[in-house]
N, CA, C and O atoms as a GROMACS GRO file, in nm:
protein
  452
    1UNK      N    1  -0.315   1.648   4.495
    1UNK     CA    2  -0.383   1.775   4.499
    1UNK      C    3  -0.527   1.755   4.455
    1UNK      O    4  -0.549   1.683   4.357
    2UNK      N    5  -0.643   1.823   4.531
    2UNK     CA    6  -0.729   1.817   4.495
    2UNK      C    7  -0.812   1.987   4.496
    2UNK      O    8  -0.755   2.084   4.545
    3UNK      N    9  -0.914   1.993   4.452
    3UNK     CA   10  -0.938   2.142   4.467
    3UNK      C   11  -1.138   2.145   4.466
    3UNK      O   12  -1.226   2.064   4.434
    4UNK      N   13  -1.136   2.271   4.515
    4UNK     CA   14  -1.296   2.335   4.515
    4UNK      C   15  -1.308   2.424   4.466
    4UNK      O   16  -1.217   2.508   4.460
    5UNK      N   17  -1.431   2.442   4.408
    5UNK     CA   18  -1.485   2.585   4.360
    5UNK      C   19  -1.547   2.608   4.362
    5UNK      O   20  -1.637   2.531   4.329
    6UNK      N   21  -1.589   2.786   4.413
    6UNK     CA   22  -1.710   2.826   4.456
    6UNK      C   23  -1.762   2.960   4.393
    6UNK      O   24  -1.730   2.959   4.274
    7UNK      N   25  -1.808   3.041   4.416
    7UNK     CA   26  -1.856   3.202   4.343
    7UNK      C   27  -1.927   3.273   4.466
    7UNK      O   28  -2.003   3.229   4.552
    8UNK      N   29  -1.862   3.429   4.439
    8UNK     CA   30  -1.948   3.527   4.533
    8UNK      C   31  -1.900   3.638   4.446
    8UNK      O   32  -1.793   3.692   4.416
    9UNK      N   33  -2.034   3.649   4.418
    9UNK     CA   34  -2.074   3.774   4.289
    9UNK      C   35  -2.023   3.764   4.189
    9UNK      O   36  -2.092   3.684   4.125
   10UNK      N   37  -1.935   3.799   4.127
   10UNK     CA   38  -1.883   3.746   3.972
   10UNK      C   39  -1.757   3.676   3.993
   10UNK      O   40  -1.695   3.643   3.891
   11UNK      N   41  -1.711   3.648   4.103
   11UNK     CA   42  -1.575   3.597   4.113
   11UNK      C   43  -1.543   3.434   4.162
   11UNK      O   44  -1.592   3.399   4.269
   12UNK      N   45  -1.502   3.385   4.123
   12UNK     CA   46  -1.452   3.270   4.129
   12UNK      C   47  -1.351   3.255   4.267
   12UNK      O   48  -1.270   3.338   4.308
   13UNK      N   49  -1.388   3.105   4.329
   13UNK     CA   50  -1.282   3.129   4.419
   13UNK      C   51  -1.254   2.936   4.385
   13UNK      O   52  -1.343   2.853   4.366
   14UNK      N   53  -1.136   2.918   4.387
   14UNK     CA   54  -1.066   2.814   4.337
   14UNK      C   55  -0.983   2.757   4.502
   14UNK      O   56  -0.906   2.848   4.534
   15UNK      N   57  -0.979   2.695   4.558
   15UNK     CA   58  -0.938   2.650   4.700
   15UNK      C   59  -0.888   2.487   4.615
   15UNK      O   60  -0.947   2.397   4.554
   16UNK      N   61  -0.737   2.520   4.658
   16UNK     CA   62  -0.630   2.386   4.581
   16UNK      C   63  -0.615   2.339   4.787
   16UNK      O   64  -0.619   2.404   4.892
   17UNK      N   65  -0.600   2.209   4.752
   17UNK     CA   66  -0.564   2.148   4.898
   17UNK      C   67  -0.463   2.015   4.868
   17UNK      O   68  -0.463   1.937   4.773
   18UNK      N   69  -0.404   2.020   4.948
   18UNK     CA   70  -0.244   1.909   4.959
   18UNK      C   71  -0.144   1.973   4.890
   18UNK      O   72  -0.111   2.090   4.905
   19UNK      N   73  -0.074   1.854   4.778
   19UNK     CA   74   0.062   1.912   4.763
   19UNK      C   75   0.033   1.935   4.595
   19UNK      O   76  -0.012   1.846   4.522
   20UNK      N   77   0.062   2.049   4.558
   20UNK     CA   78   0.068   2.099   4.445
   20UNK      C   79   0.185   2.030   4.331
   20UNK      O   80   0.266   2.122   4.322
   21UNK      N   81   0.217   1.959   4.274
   21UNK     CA   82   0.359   1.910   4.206
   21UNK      C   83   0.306   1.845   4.080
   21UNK      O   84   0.326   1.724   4.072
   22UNK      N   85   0.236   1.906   3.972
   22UNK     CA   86   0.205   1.878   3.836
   22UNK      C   87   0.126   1.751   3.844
   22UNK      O   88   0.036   1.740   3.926
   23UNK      N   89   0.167   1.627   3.737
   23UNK     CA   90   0.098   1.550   3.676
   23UNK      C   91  -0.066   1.544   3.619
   23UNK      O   92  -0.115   1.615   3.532
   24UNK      N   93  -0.124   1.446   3.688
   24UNK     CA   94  -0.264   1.441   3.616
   24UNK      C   95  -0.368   1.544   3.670
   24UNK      O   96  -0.488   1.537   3.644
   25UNK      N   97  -0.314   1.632   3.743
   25UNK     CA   98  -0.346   1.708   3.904
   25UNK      C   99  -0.342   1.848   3.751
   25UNK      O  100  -0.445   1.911   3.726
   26UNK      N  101  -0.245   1.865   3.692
   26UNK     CA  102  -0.195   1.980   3.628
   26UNK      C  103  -0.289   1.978   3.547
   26UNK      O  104  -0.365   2.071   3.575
   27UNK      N  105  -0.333   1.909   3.438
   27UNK     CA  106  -0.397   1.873   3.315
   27UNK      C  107  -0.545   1.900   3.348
   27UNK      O  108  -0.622   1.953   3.269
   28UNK      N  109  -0.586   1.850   3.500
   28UNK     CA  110  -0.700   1.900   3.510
   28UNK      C  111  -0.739   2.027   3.581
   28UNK      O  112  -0.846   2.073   3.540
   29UNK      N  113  -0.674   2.103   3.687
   29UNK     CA  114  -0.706   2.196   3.712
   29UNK      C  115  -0.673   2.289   3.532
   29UNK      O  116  -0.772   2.336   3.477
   30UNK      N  117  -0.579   2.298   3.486
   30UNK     CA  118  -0.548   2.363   3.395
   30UNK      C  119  -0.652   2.375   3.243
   30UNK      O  120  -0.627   2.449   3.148
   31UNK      N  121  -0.743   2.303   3.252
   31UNK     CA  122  -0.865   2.252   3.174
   31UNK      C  123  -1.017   2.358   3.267
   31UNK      O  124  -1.116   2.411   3.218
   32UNK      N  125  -0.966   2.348   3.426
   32UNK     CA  126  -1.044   2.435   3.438
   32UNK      C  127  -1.052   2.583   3.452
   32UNK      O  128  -1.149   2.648   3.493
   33UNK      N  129  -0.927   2.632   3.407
   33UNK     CA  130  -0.906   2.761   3.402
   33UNK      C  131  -0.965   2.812   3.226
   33UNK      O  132  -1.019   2.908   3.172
   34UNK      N  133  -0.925   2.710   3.199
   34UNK     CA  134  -0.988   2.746   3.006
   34UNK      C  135  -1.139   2.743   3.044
   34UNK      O  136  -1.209   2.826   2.986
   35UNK      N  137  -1.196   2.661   3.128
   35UNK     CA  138  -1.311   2.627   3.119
   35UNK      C  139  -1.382   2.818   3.162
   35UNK      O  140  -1.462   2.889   3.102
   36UNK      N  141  -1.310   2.835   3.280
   36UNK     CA  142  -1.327   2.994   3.300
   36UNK      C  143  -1.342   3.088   3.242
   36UNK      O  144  -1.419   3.183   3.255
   37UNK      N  145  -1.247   3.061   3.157
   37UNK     CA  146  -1.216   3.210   3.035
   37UNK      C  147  -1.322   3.147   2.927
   37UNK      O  148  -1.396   3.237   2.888
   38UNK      N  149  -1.348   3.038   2.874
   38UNK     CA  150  -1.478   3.035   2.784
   38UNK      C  151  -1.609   3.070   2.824
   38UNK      O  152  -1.704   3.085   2.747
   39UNK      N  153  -1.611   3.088   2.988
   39UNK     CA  154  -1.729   3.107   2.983
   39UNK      C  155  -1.747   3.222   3.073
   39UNK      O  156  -1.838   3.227   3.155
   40UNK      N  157  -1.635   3.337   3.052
   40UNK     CA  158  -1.598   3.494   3.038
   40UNK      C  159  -1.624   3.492   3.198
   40UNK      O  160  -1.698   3.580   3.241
   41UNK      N  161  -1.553   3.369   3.316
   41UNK     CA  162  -1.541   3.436   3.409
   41UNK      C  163  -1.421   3.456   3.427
   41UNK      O  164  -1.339   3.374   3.386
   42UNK      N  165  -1.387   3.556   3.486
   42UNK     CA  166  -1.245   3.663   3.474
   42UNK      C  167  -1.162   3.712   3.574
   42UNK      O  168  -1.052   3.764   3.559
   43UNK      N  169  -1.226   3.690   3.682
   43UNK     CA  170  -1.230   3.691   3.797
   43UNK      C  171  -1.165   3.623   3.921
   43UNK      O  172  -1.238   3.625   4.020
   44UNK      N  173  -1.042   3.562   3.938
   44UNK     CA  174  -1.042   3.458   3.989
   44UNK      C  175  -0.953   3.492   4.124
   44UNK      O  176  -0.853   3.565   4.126
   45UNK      N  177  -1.018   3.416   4.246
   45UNK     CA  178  -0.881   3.388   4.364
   45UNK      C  179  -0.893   3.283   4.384
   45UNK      O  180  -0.998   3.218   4.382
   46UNK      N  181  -0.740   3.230   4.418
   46UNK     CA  182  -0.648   3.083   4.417
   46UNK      C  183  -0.613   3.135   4.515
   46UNK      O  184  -0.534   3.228   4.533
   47UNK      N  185  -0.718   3.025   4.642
   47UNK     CA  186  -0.680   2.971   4.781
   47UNK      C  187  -0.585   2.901   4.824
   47UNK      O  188  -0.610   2.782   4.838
   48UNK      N  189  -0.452   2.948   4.858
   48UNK     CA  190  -0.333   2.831   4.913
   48UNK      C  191  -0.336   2.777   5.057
   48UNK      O  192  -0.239   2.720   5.108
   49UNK      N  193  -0.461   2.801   5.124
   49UNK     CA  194  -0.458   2.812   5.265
   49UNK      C  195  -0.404   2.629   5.289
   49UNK      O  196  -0.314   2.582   5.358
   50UNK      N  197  -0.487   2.577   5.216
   50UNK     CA  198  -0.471   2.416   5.252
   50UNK      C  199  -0.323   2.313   5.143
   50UNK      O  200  -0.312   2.197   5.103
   51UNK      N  201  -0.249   2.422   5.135
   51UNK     CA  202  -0.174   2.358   5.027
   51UNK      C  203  -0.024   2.320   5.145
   51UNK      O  204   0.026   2.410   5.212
   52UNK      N  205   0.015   2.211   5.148
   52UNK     CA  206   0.125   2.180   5.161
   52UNK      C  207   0.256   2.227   5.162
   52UNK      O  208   0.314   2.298   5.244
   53UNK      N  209   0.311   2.156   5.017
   53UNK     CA  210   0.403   2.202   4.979
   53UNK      C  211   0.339   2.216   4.781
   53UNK      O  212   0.234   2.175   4.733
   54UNK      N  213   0.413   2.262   4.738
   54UNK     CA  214   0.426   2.281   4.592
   54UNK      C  215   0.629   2.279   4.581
   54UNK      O  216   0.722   2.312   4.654
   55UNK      N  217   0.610   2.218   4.439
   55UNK     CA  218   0.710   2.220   4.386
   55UNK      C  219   0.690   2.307   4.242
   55UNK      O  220   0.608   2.388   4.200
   56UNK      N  221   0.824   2.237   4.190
   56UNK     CA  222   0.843   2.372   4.029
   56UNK      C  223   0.756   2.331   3.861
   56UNK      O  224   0.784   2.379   3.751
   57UNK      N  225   0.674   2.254   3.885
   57UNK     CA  226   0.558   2.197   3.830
   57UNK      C  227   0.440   2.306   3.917
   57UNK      O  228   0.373   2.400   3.874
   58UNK      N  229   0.449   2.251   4.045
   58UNK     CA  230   0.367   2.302   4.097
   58UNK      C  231   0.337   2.510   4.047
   58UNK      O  232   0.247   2.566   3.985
   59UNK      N  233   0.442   2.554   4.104
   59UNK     CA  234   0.439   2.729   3.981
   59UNK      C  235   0.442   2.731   3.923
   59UNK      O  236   0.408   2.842   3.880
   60UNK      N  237   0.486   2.621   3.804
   60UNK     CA  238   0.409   2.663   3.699
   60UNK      C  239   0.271   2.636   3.624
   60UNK      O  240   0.241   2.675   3.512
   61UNK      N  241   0.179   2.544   3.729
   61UNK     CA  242   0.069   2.560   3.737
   61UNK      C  243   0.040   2.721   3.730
   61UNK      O  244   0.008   2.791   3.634
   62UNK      N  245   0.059   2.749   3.843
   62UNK     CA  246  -0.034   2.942   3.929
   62UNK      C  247   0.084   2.987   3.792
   62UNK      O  248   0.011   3.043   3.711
   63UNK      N  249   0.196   2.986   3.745
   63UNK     CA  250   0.241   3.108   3.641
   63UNK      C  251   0.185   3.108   3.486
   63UNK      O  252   0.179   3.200   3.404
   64UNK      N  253   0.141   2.958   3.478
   64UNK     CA  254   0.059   2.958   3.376
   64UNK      C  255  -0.136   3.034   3.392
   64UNK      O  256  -0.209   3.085   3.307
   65UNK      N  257  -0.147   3.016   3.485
   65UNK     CA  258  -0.292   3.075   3.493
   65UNK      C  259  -0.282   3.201   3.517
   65UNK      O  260  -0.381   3.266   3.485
   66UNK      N  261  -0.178   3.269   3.573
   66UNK     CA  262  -0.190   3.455   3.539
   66UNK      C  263  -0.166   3.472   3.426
   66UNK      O  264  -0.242   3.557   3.380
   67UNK      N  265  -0.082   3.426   3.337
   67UNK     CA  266  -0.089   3.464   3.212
   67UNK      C  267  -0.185   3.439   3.128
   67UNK      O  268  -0.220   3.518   3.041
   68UNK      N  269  -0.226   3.347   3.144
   68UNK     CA  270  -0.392   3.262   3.105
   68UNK      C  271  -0.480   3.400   3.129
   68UNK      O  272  -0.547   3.444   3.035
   69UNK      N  273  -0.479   3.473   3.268
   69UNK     CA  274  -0.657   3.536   3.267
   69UNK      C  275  -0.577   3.706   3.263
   69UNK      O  276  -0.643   3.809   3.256
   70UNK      N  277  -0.413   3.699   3.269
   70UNK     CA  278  -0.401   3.835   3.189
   70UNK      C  279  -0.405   3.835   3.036
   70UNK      O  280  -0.412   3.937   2.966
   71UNK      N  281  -0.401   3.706   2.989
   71UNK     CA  282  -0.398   3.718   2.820
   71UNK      C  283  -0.553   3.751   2.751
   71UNK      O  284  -0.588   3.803   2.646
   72UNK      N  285  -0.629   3.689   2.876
   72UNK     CA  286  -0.729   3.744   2.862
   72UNK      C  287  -0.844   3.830   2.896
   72UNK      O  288  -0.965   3.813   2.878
   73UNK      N  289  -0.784   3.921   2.946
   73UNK     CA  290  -0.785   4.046   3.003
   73UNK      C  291  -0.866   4.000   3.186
   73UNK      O  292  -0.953   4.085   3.203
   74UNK      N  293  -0.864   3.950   3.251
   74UNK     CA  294  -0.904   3.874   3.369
   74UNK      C  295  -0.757   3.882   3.423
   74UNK      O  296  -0.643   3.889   3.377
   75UNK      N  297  -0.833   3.876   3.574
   75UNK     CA  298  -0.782   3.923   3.727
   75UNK      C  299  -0.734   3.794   3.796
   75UNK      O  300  -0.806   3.695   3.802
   76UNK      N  301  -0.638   3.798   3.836
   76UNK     CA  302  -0.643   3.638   3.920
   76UNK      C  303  -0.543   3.732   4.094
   76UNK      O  304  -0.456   3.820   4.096
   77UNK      N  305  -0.609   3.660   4.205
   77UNK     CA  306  -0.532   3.707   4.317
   77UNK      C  307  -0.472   3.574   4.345
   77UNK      O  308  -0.493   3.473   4.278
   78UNK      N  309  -0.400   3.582   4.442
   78UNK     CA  310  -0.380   3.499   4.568
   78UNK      C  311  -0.370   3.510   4.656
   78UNK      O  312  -0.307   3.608   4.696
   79UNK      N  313  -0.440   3.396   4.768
   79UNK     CA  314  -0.448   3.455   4.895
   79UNK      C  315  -0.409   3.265   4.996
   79UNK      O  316  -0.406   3.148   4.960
   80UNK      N  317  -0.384   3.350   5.140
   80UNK     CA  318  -0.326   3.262   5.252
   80UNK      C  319  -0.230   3.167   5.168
   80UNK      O  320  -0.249   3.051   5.132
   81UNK      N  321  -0.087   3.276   5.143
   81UNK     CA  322  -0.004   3.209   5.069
   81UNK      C  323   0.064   3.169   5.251
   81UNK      O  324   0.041   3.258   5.334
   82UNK      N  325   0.133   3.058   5.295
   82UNK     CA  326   0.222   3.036   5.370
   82UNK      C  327   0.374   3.105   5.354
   82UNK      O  328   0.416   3.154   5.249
   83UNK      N  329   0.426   3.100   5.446
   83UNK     CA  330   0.511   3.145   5.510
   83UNK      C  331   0.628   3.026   5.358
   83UNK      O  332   0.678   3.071   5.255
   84UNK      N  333   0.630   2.924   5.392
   84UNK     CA  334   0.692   2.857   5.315
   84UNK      C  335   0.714   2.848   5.178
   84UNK      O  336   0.819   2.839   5.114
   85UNK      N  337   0.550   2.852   5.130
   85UNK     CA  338   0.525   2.876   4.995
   85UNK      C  339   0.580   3.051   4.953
   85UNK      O  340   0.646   3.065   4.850
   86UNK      N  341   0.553   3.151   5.023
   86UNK     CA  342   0.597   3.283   4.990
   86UNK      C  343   0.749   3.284   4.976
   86UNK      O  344   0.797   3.348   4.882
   87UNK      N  345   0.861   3.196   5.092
   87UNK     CA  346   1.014   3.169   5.038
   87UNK      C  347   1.040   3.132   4.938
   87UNK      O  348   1.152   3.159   4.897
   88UNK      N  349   0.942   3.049   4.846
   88UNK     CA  350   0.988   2.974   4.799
   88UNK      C  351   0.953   3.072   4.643
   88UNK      O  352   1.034   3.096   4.554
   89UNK      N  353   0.829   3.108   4.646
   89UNK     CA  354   0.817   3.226   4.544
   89UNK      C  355   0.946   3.388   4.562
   89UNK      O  356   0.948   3.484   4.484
   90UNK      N  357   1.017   3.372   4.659
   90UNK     CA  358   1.111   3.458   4.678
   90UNK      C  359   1.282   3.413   4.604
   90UNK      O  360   1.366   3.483   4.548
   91UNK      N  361   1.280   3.252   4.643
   91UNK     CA  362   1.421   3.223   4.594
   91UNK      C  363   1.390   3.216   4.434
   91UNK      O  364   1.475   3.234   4.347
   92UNK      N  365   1.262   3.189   4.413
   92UNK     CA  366   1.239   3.194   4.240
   92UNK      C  367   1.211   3.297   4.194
   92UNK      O  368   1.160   3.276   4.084
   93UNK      N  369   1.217   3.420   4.220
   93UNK     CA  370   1.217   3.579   4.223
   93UNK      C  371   1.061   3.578   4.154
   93UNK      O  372   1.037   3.653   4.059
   94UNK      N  373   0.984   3.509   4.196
   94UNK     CA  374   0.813   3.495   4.129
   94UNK      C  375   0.747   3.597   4.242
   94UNK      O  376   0.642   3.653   4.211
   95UNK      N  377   0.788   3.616   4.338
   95UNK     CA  378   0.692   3.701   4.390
   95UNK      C  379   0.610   3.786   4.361
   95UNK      O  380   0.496   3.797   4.406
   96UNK      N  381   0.689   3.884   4.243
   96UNK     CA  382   0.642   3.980   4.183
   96UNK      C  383   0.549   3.997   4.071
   96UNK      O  384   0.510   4.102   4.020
   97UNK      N  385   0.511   3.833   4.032
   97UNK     CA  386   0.415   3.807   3.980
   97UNK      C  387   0.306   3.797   3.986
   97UNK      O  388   0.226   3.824   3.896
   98UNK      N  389   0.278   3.750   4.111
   98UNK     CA  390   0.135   3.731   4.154
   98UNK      C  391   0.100   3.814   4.266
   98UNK      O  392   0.161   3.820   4.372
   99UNK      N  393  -0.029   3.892   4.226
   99UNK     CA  394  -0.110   3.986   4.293
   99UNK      C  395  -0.173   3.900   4.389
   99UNK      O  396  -0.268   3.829   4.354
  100UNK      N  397  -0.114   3.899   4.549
  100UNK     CA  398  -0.144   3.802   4.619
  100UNK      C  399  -0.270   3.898   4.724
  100UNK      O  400  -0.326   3.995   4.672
  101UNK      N  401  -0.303   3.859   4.873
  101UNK     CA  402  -0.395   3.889   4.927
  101UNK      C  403  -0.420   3.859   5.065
  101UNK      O  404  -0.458   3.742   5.064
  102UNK      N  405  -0.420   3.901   5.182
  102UNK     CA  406  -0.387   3.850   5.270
  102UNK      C  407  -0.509   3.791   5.302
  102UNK      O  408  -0.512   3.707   5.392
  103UNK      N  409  -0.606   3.820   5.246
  103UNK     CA  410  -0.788   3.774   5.322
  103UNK      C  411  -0.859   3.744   5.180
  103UNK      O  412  -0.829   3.798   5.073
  104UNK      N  413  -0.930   3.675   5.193
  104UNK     CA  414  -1.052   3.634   5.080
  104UNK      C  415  -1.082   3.801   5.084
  104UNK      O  416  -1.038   3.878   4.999
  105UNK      N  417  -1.170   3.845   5.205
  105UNK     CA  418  -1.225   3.992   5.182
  105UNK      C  419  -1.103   4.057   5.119
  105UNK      O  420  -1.101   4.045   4.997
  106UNK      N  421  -1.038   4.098   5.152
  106UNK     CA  422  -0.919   4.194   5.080
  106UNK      C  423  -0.892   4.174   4.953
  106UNK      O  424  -0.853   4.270   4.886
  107UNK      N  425  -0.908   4.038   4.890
  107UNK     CA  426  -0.905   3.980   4.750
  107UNK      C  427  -0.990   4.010   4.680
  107UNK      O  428  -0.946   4.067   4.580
  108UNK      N  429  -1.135   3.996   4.681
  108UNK     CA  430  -1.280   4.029   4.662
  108UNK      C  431  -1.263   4.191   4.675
  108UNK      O  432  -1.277   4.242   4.564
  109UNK      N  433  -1.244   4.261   4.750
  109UNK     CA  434  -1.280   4.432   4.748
  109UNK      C  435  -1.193   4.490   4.626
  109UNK      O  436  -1.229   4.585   4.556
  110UNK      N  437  -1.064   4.413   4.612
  110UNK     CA  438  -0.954   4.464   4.517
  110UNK      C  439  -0.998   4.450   4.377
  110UNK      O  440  -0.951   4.523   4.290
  111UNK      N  441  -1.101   4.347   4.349
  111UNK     CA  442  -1.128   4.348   4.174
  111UNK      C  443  -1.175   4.494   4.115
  111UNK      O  444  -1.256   4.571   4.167
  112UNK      N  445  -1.128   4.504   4.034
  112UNK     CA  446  -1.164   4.633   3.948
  112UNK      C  447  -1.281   4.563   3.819
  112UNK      O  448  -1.260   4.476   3.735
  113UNK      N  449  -1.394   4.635   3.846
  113UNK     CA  450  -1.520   4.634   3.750
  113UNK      C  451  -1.472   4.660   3.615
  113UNK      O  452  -1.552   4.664   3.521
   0.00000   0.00000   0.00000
């Protein structure tokens, strides 16, 4: 897994690409979500468009970072979840966790000021 990050207006957009499944992959995206909240951006959408597969490392990457930017009062969406990845947040009854998004625009219009 590797990832990008970019900004349009106060929001963060985080684009993860390949296969999501923990290790040294975990430690560092997860370093940059702290890095976020220290420096009070709050804002965030997590791009799955280019993601593979993920495994159960892999959610709990994304279940640790909603609780991360709801603990600290910050927004996180998700968007171009797959067809595969959305089953798979269904057999783990996680769906209902994450405020997902069908479009970057639709993600972006939804933040509340």
């Amino acid at each position: 897994m590797d990832y990008s990050v970019s900004e349009q207006d106060d929001i963060v957009i985080i684009s993860l690409n390949g296969k999501i499944m923990g290790g040294p992959e975990a430690t560092e995206i997860n370093e940059k979500f702290n890095q976020l909240i220290d420096t009070k951006k709050l804002k965030i959408v997590i791009d799955l468009k280019n993601v593979e597969w993920m495994n159960s490392s892999g959610l709990g990457i994304l279940i640790g970072a909603v609780s991360l930017f709801r603990n600290n009062n910050g927004q996180l969406r998700i968007i171009n979840v797959s067809e595969r990845i959305q089953n798979l947040l269904k057999i783990t009854k996680l769906a209902g966790i994450f405020e997902t998004s069908s479009s970057l625009e639709e993600a972006l219009s939804s933040f509340k000021n």
